[in-house]
C-alpha positions in Angstrom: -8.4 -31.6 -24.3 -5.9 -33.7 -22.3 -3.2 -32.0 -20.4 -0.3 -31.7 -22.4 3.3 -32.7 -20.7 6.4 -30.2 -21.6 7.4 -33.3 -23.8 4.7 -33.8 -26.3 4.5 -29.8 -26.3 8.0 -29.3 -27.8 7.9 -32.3 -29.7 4.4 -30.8 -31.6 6.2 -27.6 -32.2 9.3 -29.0 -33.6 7.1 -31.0 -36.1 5.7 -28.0 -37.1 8.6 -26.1 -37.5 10.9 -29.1 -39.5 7.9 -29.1 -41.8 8.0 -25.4 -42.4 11.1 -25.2 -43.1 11.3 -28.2 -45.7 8.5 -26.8 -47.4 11.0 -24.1 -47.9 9.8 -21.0 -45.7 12.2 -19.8 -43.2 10.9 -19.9 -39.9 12.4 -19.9 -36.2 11.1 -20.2 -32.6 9.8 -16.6 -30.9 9.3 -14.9 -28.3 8.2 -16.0 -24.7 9.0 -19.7 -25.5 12.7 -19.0 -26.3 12.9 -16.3 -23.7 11.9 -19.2 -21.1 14.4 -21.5 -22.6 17.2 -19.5 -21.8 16.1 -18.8 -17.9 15.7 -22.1 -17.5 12.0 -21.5 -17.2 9.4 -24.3 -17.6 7.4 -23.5 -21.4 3.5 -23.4 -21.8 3.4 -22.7 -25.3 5.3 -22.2 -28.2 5.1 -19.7 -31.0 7.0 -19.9 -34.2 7.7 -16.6 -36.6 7.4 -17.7 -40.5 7.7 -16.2 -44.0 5.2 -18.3 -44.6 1.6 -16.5 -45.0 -1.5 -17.9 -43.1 -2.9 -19.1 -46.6 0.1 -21.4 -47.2 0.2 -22.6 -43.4 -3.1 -23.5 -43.5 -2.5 -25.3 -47.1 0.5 -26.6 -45.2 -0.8 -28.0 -42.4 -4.8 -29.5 -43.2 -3.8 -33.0 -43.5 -3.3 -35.5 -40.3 -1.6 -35.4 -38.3 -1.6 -31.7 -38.4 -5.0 -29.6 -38.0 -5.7 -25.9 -38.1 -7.6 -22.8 -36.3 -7.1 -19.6 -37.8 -7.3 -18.1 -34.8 -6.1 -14.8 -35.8 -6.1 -14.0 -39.1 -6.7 -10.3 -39.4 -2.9 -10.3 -37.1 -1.5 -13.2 -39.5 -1.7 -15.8 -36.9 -3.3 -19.4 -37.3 -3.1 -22.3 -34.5 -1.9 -25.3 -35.9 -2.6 -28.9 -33.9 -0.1 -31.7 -33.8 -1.7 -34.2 -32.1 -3.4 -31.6 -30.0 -0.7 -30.1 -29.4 -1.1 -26.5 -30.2 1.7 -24.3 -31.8 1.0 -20.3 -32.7 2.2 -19.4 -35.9 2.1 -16.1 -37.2 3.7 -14.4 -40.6 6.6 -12.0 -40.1 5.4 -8.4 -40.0 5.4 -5.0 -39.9 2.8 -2.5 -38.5 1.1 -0.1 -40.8 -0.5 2.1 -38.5 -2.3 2.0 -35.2 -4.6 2.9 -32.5 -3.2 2.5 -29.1 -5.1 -0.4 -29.0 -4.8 -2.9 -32.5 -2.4 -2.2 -35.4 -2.9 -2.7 -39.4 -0.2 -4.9 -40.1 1.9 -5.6 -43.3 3.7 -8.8 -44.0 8.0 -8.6 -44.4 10.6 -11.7 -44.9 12.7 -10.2 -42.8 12.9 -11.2 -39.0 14.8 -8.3 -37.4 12.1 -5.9 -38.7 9.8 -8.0 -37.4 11.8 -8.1 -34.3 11.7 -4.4 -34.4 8.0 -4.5 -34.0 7.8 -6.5 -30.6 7.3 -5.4 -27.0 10.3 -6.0 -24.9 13.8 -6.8 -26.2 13.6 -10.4 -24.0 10.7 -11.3 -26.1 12.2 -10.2 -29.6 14.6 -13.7 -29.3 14.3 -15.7 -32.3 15.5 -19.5 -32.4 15.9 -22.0 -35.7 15.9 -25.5 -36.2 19.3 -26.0 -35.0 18.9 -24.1 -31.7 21.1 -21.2 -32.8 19.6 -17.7 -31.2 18.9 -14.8 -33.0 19.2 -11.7 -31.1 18.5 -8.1 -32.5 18.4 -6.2 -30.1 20.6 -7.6 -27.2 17.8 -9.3 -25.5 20.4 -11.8 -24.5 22.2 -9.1 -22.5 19.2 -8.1 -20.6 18.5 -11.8 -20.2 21.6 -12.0 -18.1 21.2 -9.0 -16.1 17.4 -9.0 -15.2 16.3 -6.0 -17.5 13.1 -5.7 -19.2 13.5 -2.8 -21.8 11.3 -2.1 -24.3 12.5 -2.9 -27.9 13.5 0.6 -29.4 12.1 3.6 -28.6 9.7 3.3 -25.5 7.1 6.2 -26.2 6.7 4.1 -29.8 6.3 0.5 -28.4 4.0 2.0 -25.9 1.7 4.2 -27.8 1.3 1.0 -30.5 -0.6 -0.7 -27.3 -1.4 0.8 -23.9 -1.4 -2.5 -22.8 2.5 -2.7 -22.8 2.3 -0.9 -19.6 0.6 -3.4 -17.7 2.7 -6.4 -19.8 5.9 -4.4 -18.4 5.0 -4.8 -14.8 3.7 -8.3 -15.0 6.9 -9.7 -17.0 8.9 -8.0 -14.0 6.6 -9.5 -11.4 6.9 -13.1 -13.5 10.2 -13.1 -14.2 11.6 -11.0 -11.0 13.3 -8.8 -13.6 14.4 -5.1 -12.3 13.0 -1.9 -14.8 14.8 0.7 -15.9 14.6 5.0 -14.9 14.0 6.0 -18.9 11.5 3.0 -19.4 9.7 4.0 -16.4 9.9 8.0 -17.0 8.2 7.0 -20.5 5.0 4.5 -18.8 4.4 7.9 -16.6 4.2 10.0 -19.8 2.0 7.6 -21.5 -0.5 6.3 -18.0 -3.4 8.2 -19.4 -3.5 6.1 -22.6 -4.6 3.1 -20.4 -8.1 4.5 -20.8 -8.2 3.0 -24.4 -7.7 -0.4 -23.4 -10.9 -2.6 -22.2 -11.1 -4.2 -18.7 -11.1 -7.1 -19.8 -7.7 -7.0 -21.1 -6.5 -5.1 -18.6 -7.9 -7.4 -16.2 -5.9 -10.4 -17.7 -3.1 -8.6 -17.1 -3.6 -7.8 -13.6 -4.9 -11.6 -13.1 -1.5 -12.9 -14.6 0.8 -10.7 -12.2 -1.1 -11.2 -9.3 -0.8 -15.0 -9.9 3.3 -14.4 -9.6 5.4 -13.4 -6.5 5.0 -9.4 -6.0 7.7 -7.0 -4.7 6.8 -4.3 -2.9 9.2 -2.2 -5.1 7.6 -3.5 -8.0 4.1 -2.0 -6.5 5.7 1.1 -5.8 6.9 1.4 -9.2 3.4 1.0 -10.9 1.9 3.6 -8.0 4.5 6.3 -9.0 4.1 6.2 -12.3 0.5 6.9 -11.7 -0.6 3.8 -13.4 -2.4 2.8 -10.7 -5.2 5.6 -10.4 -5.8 5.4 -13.6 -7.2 2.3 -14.0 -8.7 2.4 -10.6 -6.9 0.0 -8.2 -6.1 2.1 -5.6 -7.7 5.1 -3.9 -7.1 8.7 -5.1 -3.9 10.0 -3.3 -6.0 12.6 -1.8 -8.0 10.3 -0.1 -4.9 7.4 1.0 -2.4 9.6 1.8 1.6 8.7 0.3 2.6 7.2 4.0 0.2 4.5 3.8 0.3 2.9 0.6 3.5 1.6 1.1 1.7 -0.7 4.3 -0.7 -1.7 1.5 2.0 -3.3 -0.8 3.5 -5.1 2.0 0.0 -6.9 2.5 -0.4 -7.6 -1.0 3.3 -8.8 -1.7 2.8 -10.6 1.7 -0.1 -13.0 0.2 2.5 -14.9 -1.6 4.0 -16.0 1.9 0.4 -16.7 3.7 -1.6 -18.6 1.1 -1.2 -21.0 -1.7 -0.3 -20.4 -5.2 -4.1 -20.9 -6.8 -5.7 -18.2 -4.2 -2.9 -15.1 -4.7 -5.0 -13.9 -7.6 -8.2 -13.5 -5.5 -6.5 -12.4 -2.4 -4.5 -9.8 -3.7 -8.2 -8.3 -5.7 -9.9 -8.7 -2.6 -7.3 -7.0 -0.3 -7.5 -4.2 -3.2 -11.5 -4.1 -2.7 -11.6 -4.0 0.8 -9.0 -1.1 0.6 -11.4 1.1 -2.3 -14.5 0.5 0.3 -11.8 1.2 3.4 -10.9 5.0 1.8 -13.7 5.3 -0.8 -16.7 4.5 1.1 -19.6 1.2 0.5 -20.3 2.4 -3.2 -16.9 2.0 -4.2 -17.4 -1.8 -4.9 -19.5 -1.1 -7.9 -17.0 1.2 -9.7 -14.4 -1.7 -8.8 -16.4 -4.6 -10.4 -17.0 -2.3 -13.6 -13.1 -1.6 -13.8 -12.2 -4.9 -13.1 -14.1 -8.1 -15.1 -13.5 -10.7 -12.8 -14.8 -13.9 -13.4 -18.5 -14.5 -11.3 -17.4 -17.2 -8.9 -14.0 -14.9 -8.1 -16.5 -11.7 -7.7 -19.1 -13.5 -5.3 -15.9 -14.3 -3.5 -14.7 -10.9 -3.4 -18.4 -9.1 -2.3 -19.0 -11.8 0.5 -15.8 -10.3 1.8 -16.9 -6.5 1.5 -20.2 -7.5 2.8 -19.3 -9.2 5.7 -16.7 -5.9 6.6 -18.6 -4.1 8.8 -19.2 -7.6 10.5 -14.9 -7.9 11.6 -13.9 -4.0 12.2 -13.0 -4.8 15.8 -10.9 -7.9 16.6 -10.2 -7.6 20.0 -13.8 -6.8 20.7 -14.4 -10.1 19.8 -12.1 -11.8 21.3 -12.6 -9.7 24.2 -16.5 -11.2 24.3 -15.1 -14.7 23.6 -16.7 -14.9 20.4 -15.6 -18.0 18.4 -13.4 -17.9 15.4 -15.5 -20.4 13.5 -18.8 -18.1 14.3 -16.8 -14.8 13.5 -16.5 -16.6 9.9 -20.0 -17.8 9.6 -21.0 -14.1 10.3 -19.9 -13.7 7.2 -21.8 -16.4 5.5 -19.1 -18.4 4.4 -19.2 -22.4 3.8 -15.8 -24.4 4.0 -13.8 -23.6 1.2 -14.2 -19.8 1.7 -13.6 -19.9 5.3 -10.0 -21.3 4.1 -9.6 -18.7 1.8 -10.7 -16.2 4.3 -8.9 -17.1 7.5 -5.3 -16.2 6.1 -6.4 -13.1 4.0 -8.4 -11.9 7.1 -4.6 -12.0 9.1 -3.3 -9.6 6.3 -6.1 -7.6 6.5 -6.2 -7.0 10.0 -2.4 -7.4 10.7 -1.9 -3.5 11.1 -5.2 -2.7 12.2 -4.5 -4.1 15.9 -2.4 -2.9 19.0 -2.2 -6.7 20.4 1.3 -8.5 18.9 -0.3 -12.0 20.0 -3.9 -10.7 18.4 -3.7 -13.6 15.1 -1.9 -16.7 17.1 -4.8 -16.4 19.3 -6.6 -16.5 16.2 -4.8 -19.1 14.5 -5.4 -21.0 17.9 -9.2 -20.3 17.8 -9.4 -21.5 14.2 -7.1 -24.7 14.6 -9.0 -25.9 17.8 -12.8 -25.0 15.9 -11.3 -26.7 13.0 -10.4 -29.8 15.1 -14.0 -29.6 17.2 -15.9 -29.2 13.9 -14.5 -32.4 12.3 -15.2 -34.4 15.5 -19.1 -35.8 15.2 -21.6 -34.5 18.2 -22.5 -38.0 19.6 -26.0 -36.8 20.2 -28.7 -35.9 17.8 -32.5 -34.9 17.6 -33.6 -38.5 18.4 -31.8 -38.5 21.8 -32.9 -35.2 22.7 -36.5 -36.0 22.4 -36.4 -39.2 24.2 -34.9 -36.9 27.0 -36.9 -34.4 27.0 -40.0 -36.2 25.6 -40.7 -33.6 23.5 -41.9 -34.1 20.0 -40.0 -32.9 16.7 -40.2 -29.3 16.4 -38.8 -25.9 17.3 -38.6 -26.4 20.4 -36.0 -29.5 19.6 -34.2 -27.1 17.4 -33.5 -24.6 19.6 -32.4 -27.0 21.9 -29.9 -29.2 19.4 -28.7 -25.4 18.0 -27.8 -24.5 22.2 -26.1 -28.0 22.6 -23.7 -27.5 19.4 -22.4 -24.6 20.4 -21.3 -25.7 23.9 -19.9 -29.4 21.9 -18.0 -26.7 20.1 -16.7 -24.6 23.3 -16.0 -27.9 25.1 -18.6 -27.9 27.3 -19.4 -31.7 27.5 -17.8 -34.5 25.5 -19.7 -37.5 26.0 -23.4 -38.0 26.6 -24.1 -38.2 30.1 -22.7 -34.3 29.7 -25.0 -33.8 26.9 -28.1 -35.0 28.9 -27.5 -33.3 31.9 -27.7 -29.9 29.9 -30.0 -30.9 27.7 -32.9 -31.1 30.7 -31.5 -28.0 31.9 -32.2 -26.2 28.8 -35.7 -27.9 28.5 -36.1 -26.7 32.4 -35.3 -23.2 31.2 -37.5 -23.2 27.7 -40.1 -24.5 29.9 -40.4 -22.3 32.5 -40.4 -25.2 35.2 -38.4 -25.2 38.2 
């Protein structure tokens, strides 16, 4: 499907909504969309709270140029399509009863007890046709001062879904949102209860607030409420004692400030694994992969990166031996676009674990001059080397081209009369002839 502009994404939802509302069901904007509106916020999607059931909506809406997915029935949600442009729209409910996990829902026509139902009093914002806000629970007011609170009583909205813990700290982290003493008292009572939710979802969740800007407050926040054990992302507090964790969530708040936007997520998991092996030992990386379903090419990512640990412990050794930034990467297996991934999450890794101050610009130098060297073609290949040498294609030829690449990249000769010179040196040496 072709990517949808802000435009054509609030124009599809307004269609939607005008035609609910003529057909005579009340129905208003909900939730994240108006939320986002209010900040000032760029909006994704759009979800729309109806009296209407999913039986009339999908009546409603199966005739061009409307189109229909019930995409969530047993929660009274179906997807309806403008033009491909998709708008959630779920019946105004109640819930019956629940697990922790899912809840048996009843339908209502009435929008604050739906309201009353919802996670976080920023999300329970309702909006109508005419742009008017409808605010239950002073979501407005929390708005303003950068509060996320839970609608109600927080032991309630937690224990309807576990999840809501994670959802709190990523909102905070998305939105930059402070929390609140009782809020957080009542995520500490309830931590255990995370064990109930799958890792897939939980996952997601981390996935989402790892792709946003991370204060190390925030990260303390979730590691004092004990949040953080429990769904395995950090080693046991016996084993990383309370002094150093805080150096931890300045490296993985830091990763906003050393990479781009579309690698944070992968960074911050990987700074996470390499931390579990660090204080856990090598086996640790299989627990983390079951806790955590990250998606196959992210994972391979992540366990060339454990694999290649034991390769990197020691820096300033190998600088020390004047070992080459670009063949301290390849060490670790890694083709172009991980050795850019790598480079700047290797400098978080490693910025504490190093006496030297100047220890990464040397780095950074190594890596920028490599960089430069590597995209500069070697003006001498196999063809040359046997007419020097007049040796035929082989091994031997190999060894020799292999030798003469690593001294192009170490600036050893530039040109060819350079080249030749230590080419018949080399094939002196392989030789054995004076």
């Amino acid at each position: 499907m072709k990517h949808k502009t802000s435009e054509e994404l609030l124009h599809g939802a307004e269609q939607v909504l005008r035609k609910l509302e003529e057909s005579g069901y009340k129905s208003m904007f909900v939730g994240g969309c108006v939320r986002d509106r209010l900040l000032g916020r760029k909006i994704h999607d759009y979800d729309i709270a109806t009296t209407a059931t999913p039986e009339i909506v999908s009546t409603l809406f199966s005739e061009k140029p409307f189109r229909v997915i019930p995409s969530g029935l047993k929660h009274g949600t179906v997807t309806v399509l403008f033009r491909q442009c998709p708008v959630e729209v779920t019946t105004l409910r109640i819930d019956v009863k629940g697990d922790g996990r899912h809840a048996v829902i009843s339908y209502t026509d009435s929008f604050k007890e739906d309201a009353s139902r919802r996670d976080f009093t920023v999300n329970a914002l309702y909006q109508d046709q005419s742009g008017r806000i409808c605010d239950f629970f002073c979501g407005q007011k929390d708005l303003n001062s950068k509060t996320l609170r839970f609608v109600g009583n927080p032991d309630q909205r937690i224990q309807e879904d576990y999840l809501r813990i994670l959802r709190y700290f990523r909102l905070r982290s998305q939105l930059g949102f402070h929390g609140i003493k009782e809020e957080e008292e009542a995520i500490t009572r309830h931590a255990t209860g995370l064990c109930r939710i799958s890792s897939e979802r939980i996952t997601e969740e981390l996935s989402r607030m790892f792709a946003a800007r991370i204060s190390v407050h925030l990260l303390s926040d979730m590691d004092r409420s004990g949040i953080t054990e429990q769904i395995g992302l950090l080693p046991k507090k016996t084993k990383m004692t309370a002094e150093k964790r805080p150096l931890l969530f300045e490296d993985l708040a830091s990763v906003s400030d050393t990479m781009q936007p579309t690698e944070w997520t992968d960074a911050r998991f990987a700074l996470l694994l390499h931390t579990m092996i660090d204080y856990e030992g090598p086996e640790a990386s299989h627990q983390f992969f079951r806790s955590f379903r990250l998606p196959s090419k992210t994972a391979a990512k992540l366990l060339r990166l454990s694999e290649a640990k034991h390769k990197i412990q020691d820096i300033q050794a190998a600088l020390a031996s004047r070992l080459r930034f670009i063949d301290f990467c390849e060490a670790a297996g890694g083709d172009d676009s991980f050795l850019r991934f790598y480079f700047p999450l290797l400098s978080v890794i490693f910025k504490r674990d190093v006496s030297e101050t100047n220890i990464l610009i040397r780095l950074r130098d190594a890596e920028t001059a490599d960089n430069n060297r590597r995209r500069i073609a070697m003006p001498v290949d196999g063809r040359m080397i046997q007419k020097w040498t007049g040796l035929e294609t082989g091994q031997r030829i190999g060894h020799i081209l292999s030798e003469l690449k690593d001294r192009f990249r170490e600036h050893q000769w530039t040109n060819s009369v350079e080249a030749k010179v230590i080419v018949e040196q080399l094939h002196i040496t392989s030789t054995g002839r004076m």
